[in-house]
C-alpha positions in Angstrom: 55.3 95.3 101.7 51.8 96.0 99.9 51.6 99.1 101.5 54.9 100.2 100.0 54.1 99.6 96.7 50.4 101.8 97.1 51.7 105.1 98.4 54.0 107.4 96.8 57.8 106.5 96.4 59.5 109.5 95.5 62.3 109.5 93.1 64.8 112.0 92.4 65.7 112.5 88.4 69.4 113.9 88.9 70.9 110.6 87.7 68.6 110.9 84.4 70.0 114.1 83.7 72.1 113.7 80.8 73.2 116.7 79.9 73.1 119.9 82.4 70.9 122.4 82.3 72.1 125.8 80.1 71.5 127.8 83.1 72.3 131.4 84.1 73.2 131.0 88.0 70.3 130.8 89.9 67.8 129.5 86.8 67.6 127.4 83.6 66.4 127.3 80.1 66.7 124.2 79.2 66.8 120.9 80.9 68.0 117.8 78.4 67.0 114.6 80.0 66.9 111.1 79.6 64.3 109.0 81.3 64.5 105.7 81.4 60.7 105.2 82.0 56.9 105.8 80.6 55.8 108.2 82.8 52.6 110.8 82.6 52.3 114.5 83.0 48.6 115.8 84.6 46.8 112.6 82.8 49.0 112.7 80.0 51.4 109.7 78.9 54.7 110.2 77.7 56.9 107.4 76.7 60.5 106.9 78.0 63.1 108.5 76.2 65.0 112.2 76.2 63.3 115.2 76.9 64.0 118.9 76.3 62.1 120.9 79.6 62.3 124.7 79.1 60.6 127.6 81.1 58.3 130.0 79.3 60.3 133.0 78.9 57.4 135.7 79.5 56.4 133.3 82.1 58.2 131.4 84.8 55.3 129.4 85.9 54.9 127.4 82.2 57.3 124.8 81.5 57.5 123.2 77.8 58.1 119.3 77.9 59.2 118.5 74.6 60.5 114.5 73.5 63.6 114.7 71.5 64.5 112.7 68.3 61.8 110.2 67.4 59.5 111.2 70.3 57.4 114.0 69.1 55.3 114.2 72.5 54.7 117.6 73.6 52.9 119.5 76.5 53.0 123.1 78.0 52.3 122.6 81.8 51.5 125.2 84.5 53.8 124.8 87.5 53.9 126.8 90.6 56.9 127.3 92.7 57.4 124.5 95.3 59.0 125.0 99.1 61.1 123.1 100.3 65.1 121.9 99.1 66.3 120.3 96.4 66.4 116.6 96.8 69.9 116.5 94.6 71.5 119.5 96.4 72.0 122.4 94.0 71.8 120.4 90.7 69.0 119.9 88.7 66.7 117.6 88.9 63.5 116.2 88.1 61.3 114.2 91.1 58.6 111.5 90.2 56.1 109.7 92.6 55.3 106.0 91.7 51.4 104.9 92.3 50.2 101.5 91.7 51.1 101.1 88.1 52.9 104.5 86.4 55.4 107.1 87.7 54.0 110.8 88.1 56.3 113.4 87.5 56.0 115.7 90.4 58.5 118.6 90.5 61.3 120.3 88.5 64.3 121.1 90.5 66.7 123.8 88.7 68.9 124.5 92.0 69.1 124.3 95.7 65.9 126.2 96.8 64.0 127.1 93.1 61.6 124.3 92.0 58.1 123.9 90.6 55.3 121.5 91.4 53.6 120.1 88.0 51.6 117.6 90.4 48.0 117.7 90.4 44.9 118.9 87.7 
């Protein structure tokens, strides 16, 4: 049971989407979310609430994470793209790992086979 609670649980974000993404087919401009949970972003800590994410548009590796209404947190984030499938299908979604004490977001689905990792330094 300990050793469950010390590695990485992931979590897939499709449930906290609460409304879907403005997308053109294959991509999106902005993700509105609502997350129920503090969570942090590359060492930064953003309280729980609803979120705006939206892709650079001169560059699809930089994602804005802006808070929405009273939470003013902000942070442009460098994200490469990520293999692998969506873990929601083809809808958006947003995946956290859990450590010891805080959730990590770690990847930003916007469809079947297109995500980026934000994980790491």
């Amino acid at each position: 049971m300990q050793s469950i609670r010390k590695t990485s649980v992931i979590l897939v974000g499709a449930f906290l989407l609460g409304a879907a993404a403005t997308a053109n087919a294959a991509t999106f401009d902005v993700l509105a979310v609502k997350i129920p949970f503090r969570f942090v972003v590359r060492g930064q800590s953003f309280p729980a609430g609803q979120y705006m994410i939206q892709r650079d548009d001169t560059s699809s590796s930089v994602l804005l994470i802006h808070g929405k209404r009273s939470n003013q947190t902000t942070m442009f984030v460098s994200a490469r793209p990520t293999g692998g499938k969506d873990p929601a299908g083809s809808a958006p979604a947003l995946v956290f790992t859990r450590g010891e004490k805080q959730y990590q977001l770690s990847s930003v689905w916007e469809s079947g086979d297109q995500g980026w990792s934000v994980s790491g330094r």
